[in-house]
N, C-alpha and C positions, 0 to 999 in steps of 0.2 A: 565567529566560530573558528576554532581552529583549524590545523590538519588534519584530515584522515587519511588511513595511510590503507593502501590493501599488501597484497604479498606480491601480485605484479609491480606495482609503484616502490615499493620497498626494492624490491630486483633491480630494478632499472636504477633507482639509485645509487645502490652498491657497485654496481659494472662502470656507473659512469668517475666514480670515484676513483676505480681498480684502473680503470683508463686516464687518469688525473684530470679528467675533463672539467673546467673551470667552472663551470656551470651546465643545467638543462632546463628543458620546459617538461613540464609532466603535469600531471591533475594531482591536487591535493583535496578534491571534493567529488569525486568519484564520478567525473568525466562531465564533470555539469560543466566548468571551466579548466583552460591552462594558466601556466601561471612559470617566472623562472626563478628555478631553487638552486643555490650556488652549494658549490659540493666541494668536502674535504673528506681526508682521510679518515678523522673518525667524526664527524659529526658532519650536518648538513643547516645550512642558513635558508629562514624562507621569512622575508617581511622584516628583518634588523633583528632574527632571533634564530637562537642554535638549538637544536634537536638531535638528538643521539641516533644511532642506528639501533633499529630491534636488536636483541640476543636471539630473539625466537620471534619468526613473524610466520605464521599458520595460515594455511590457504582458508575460503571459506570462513575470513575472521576478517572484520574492519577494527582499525584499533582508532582512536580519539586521543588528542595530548591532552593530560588532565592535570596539568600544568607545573607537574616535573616527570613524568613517564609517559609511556603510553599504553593504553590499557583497551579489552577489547567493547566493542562497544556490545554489551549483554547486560543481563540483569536479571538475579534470579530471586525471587518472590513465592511464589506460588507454583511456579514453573519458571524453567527458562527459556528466556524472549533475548534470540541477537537479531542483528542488522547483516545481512551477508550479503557480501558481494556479487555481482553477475559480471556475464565477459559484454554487456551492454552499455555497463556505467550506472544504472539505476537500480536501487539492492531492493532485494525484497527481504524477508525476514521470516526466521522461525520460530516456531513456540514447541518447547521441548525434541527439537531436531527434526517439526513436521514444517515443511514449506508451505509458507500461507499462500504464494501467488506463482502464477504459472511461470517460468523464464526457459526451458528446453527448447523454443523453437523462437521464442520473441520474448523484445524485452516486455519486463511488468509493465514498462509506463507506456509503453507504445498499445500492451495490451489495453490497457483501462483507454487509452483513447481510442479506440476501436466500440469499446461495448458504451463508452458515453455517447457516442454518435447517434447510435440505437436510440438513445430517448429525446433526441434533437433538443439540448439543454437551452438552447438562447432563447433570452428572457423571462426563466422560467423559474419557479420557486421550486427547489429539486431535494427531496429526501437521501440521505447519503449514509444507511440505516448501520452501515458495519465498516467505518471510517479506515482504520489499518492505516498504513504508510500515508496515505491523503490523496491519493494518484487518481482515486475516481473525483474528487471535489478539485481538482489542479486542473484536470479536461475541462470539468463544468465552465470553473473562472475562465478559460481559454476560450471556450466557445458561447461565453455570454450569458449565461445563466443569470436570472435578477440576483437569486441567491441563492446558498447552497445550506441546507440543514445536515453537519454530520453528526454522527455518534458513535463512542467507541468507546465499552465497556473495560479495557484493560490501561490502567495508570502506566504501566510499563512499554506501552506500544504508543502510547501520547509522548512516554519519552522517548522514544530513539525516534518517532515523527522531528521533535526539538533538535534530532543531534544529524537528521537525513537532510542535506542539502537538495533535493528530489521533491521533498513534501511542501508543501503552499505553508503561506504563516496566512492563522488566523485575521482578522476581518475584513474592510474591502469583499463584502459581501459571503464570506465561509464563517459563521457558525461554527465550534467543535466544542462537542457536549460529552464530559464524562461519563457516560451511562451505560447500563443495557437496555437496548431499544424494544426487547421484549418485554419490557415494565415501565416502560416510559412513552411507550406510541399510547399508548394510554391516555394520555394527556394531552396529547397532540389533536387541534380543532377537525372536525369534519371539513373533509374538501379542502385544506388546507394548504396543497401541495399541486402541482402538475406534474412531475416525473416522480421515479424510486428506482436509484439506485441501489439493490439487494443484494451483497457480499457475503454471505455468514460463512464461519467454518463449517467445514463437513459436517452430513444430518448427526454420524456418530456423537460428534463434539458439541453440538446447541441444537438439538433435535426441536425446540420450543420455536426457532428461527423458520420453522418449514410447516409450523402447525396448521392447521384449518382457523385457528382463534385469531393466529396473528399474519394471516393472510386477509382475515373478515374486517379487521384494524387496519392494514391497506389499502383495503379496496372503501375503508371508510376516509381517510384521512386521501386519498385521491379524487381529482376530479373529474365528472367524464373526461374521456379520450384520451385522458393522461396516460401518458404510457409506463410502462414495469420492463425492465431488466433485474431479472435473477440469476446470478452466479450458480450453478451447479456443478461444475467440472462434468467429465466423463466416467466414472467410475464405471468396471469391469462387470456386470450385471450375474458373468460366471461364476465369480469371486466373492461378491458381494451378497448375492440374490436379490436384489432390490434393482426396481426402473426407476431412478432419482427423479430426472427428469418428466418421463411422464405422471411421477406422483406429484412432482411438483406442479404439472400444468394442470392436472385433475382439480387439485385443490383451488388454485387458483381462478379455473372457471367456475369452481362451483363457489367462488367469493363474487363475482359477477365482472370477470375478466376474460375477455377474447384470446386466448394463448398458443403461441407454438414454440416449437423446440427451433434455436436457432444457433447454434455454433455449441459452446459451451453452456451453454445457459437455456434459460427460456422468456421470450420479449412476448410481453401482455400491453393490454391496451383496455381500459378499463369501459365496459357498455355504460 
């Protein structure tokens, strides 16, 4: 993989140059490692190879050398899906300028190990229902999980997984399945599983991700005691009119799950 560059690392570049400083150490992989990059006046050497400086480097933009510029790491299809930087080092990512994962007060990976904890992964066959960056299946591997089933419906968030030094590489026990898991838990065996990790976007965006049908398809494809973490955020209830959460734990008992509301989300545990 190459460099990725953000607009801090890009900064810090340029001063050290402007100060003819022979070289620095910085992160060229967004704080995963350091590494030292020799610096000139108009270009910069990292690994026996020269790199221009940006004309234009934009906060809130990760850029990738695509091996004569550097360009941002986005991609528009359908919508547009980038990779953006946090002041944490581990980016989280947007889909048409909506933030898919929390970073205001913590970083996203430090979050996801937090709510993996919740399903006490080790040893355990672990559903990973709405895959994204791969942060909830990087904890599982970390904390032992036999194996990890993910899924994630968008080609364009499998790539920038491929371009995120953050995200886990496929096998060594992680599974990652192109799909929407709202038409493919379907097929998935009864009792199959011991945890579920449950991510979906907001109910506005995959309202099918919070239905009664495929809460009934979890609490099939789990097995007793197995436990459930659901992502919910907090949403504004003044704003909104909707109790997310308690709908979500409603439906979930009535799939035959023991449920409370527990931070962001809601942790079930299957009777």
């Amino acid at each position: 993989m190459g460099p990725l560059l953000t607009r801090k690392v890009h900064e810090t570049l340029r001063a050290a140059a402007r100060a003819q400083a022979p070289a620095i150490e910085c992160s060229l992989d967004l704080d995963r490692t350091t590494t030292t990059v020799e610096v000139g006046a108009t270009e910069w050497v990292w690994q026996g190879q020269r790199f221009p400086y940006l004309e234009t480097c934009k906060d809130r933009t990760i850029y990738r050398w695509a091996g004569e510029t550097f360009e941002p790491v986005a991609r528009f299809t359908t919508s547009l899906i980038k990779l953006v930087p946090t002041e944490w080092g581990p980016p989280t990512f947007e889909i048409d300028g909506i933030k898919m994962l929390p970073t205001a007060q913590v970083s996203p990976y430090a979050d996801a190990e937090r709510k993996v904890a919740l399903i006490e992964p080790r040893g355990k066959v672990i559903l990973d229902t709405c895959g994204g960056l791969g942060y909830f299946a990087a904890w599982c591997l970390q904390g032992r999980a036999r194996q990890v089933l993910s899924y994630e419906k968008n080609p364009d968030v499998i790539w920038l997984r491929g371009l995120n030094p953050w995200s886990p590489e496929t096998g060594s026990g992680l599974t990652l399945t192109q799909g929407d898991i709202a038409e493919q838990i379907a097929s998935l065996p009864g009792e199959s599983v011991e945890a579920v990790l449950h991510d979906p976007p907001r109910f506005g965006i995959a309202g099918e991700l919070y239905s009664q049908a495929f809460y009934d398809h979890l609490a099939r494809v789990i097995r007793r005691q197995g436990k459930l973490f659901h992502y919910t955020g907090s949403p504004n209830k003044l704003t909104s009119g909707r109790d997310v959460p308690n709908e979500v734990a409603k439906r979930l008992r009535k799939a035959g799950f023991v449920a409370k509301l527990i931070g962001d989300g809601v942790l079930a545990v299957k009777n």
